[in-house]
N, C-alpha and C positions, 0 to 999 in steps of 0.2 A: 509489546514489540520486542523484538529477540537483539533489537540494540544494531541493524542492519536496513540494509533496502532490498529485496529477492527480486531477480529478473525475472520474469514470465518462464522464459528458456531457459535451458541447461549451460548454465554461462561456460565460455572461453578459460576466464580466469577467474576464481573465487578467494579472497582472502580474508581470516578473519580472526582478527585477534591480535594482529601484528604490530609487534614493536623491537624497534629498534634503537641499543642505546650505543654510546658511544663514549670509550674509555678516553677522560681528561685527565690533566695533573690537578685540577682540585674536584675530580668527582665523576662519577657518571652522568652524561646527558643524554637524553630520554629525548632520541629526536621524535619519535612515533609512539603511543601509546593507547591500544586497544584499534585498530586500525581496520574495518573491514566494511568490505565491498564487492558488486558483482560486475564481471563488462560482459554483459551478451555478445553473442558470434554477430558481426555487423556493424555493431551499434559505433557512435563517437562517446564517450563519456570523458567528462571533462574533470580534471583536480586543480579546484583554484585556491589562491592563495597568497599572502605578502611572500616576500624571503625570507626562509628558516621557519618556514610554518610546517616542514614535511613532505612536499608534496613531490620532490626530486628522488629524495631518500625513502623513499617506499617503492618508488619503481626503482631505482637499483638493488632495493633489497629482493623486490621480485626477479632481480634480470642475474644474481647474483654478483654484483659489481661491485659492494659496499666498501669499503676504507678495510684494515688490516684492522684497526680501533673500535670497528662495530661489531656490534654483534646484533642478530636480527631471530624473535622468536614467533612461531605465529599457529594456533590451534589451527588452521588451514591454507597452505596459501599454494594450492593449486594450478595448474596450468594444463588444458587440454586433457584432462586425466593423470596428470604427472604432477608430485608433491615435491615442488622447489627448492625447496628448505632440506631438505635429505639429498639429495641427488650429490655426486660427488663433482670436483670440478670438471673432468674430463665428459661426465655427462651433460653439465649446463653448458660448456661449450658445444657442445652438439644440437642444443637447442638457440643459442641465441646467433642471430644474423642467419637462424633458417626459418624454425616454426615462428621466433618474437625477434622483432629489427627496432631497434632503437635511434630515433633521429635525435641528436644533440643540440644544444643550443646556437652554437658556433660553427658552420661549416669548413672554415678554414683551420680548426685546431681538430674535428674531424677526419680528415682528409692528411694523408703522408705528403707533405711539399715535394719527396724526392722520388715519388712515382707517379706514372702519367696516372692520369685519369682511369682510362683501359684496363689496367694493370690491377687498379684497386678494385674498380668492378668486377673483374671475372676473378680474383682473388674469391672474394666471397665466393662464388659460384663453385670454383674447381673445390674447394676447400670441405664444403659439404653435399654438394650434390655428383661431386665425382664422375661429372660429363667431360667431356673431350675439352680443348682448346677453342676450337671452332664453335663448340657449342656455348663457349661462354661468350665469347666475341658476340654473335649473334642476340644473344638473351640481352648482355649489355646493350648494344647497340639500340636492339628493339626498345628496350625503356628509357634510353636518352632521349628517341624521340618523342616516345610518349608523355615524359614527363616536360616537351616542348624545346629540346635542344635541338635545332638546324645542325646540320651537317655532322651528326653524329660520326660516323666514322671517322671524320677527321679528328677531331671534338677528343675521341678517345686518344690523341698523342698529346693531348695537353698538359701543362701540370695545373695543378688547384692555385696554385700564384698568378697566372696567367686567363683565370675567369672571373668575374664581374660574383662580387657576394649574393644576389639573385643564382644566378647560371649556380654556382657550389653547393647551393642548398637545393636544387634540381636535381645533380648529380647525388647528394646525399640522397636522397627522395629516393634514387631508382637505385642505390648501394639497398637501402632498404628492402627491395620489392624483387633481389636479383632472385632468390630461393623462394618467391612466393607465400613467405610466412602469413601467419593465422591474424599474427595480432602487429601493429605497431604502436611506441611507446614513443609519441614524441615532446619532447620535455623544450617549451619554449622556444618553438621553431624556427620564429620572426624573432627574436633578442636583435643577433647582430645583421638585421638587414635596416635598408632604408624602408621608412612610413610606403613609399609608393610602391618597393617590393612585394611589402608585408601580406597584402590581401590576395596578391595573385598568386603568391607562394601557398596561402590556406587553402584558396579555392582550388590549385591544382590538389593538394592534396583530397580535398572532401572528391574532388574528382577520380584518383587514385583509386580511393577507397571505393567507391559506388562499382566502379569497375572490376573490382578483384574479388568484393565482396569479403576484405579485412574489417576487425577489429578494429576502434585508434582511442588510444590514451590519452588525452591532450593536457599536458599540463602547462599552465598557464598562471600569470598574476592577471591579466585580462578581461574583465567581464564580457567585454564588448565583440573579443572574440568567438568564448563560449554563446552568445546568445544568437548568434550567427550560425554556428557551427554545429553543438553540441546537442546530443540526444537527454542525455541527463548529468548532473553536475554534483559531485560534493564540495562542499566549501572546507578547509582546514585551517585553523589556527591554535598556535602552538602543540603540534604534532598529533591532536585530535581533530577527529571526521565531528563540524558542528550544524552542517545541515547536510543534506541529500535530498535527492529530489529531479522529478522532471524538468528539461529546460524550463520551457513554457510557468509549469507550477511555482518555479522560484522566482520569475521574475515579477510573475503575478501575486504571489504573496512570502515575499521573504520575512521567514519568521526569524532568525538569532539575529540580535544587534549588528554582530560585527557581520553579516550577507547586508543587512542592509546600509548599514555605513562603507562598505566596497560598492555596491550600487551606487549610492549616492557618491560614490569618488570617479562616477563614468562624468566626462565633460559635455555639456547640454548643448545640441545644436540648436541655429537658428536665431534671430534677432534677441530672443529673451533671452537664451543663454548666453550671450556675446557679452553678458557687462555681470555675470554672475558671476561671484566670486567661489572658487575650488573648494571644495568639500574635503577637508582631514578627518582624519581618525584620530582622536586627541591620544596619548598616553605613548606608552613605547610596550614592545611585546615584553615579557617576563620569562626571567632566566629557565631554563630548559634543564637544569643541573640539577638532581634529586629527586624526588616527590613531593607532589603537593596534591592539594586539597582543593575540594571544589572547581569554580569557574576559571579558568585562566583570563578569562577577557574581563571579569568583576571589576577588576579596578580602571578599564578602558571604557565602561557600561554605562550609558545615563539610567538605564532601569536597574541599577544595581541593587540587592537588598540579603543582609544577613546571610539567608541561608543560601545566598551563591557561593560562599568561604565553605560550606561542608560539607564532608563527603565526598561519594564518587556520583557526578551528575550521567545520568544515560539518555539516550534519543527517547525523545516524545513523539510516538504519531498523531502528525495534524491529519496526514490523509493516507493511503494504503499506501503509498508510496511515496511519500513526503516524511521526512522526521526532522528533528532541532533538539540540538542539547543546550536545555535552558528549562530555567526552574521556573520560568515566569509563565502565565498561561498564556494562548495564544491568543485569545482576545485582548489581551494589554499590547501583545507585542504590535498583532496590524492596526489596533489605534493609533502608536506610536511610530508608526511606518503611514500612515495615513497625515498624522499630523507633521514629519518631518516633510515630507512630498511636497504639504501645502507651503507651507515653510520656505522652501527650494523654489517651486514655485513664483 
């Protein structure tokens, strides 16, 4: 296995190899290391992950956003036919918020407090598509409602102070989709709304997408979202891709410990769940500062053994399109995903 997952198609964006480190006062941090992956034209693919696991800082290294302190290197990281990593700034601005839109976590620190609503939308619009006044007014308008806002045209003299954290991340949604872009990159799109926001917010978007027929990125700490959502999913921790794989295939057999112990941290509906006690991840992540060797999750691992400290460990195909970085074979691992289930159970 070439250490990847290949889509069927000619993906959207391909990257591979990609790492990004990050200049500290005691040393470089290695937030991404060896990093690649494919999103087909369409598809939802999901990046999950704790915090600080990589999964923010790989799409900004794709979207060219990263800190002044990074630096970002990658044998390919591709976008539509266009090599990201080369491109000068004036040309990544040309690309991003047209062909790739980026939804943020927080819609209200998104959004300029001291312009209407209106204003920020057809910004984007006049900015790269170089249509009229009128024609941004209209393009805006038309996605407000479709992404569910009443009374759009008024809507657009608002300011982002003045609407409801649902409503803002609506408004994001359709700042997003004003230039029709290929792909969207949205990086934990429910954080800061309410539990009862959160699902109507994804489901407009997976509705978005159907209809435009984009790309979408989802990155997520979430299982529960992805397996709703998402077409296929890498798992990351400490700035290594440690499984890949189809929705469906990962939920059905997650092979690396740490997929299966975020599995097991989903909360169990129903009478039997109600008096089950929460499921941790024992240990704490490991410093990100230098190089190291082996497993990163070894010392967090019930199956841990010797030669997860050596070396540089690579993806294993369990199926054509399933892999896991882990030295252990896959029949120990779904034993032990078998016997922790029952366990939970």
């Amino acid at each position: 296995m070439a250490g990847d997952i290949e889509t069927r198609q000619k993906p959207i964006l391909s990257v591979r190899n990609l790492e990004v480190s990050i200049r500290t006062a005691v040393g470089d941090l290695r937030a991404t290391g060896g990093v690649s992956f494919d999103v087909a034209p369409g598809e939802t693919f999901a990046i999950v992950g704790e915090s600080g696991c990589g999964k923010s800082i790989s799409s900004a290294a794709v979207m060219g956003l990263l800190p002044r302190a990074a630096t970002a290197r990658a044998d390919r990281c591709e976008f539509d036919g266009q090599e990201m990593l080369t491109l000068s700034r004036r040309e990544r601005e040309k690309i991003r918020g047209n062909t790739i839109s980026m939804i943020f976590q927080d819609p209200m620190t998104s959004l300029n407090p001291v312009y209407t609503i209106g204003n920020q939308l057809m910004e984007v619009f006049l900015r790269h598509k170089k249509g009229t006044r009128a024609e941004a007014r209209d393009r805006a308008i038309f996605l407000l409602e479709r992404v569910g806002i009443k009374n759009a045209a008024e809507r657009m003299k608002a300011y982002p102070h003045q609407l409801s954290g649902g409503l803002r991340q609506r408004v994001v949604i359709a700042m997003a989709m004003m230039c029709g872009p290929k792909l969207i990159i949205a990086d934990e799109p429910t954080t800061a709304l309410d539990v009862t926001v959160q699902m109507r917010t994804l489901a407009l978007l997976a509705e978005v997408q159907k209809d435009f027929g984009l790309a979408v990125i989802l990155i997520t700490h979430d299982l529960g979202i992805v397996a709703s959502l998402a077409d296929r999913v890498v798992v990351m921790y400490a700035g290594k891709i440690v499984e890949n794989a189809p929705t469906r295939s990962l939920f059905r057999a997650p092979l690396h410990p740490y997929t299966q112990g975020l599995i097991q941290c989903i909360p169990s509906h129903g009478p039997a769940g109600a008096d089950a006690p929460l499921h941790t991840i024992p240990g704490m992540v490991p410093s990100l500062i230098g190089r190291h060797e082996g497993c990163s999750f070894r010392n967090r691992c019930a199956l841990a053994r010797p030669e997860c400290a050596v070396g540089e460990i690579g993806l294993t195909a369990f199926e054509a399109d399933h892999g896991y970085r882990c030295v252990v074979p896959h029949q120990t691992l779904m034993a032990h995903w078998r016997e922790t289930e029952g366990m939970k159970a």
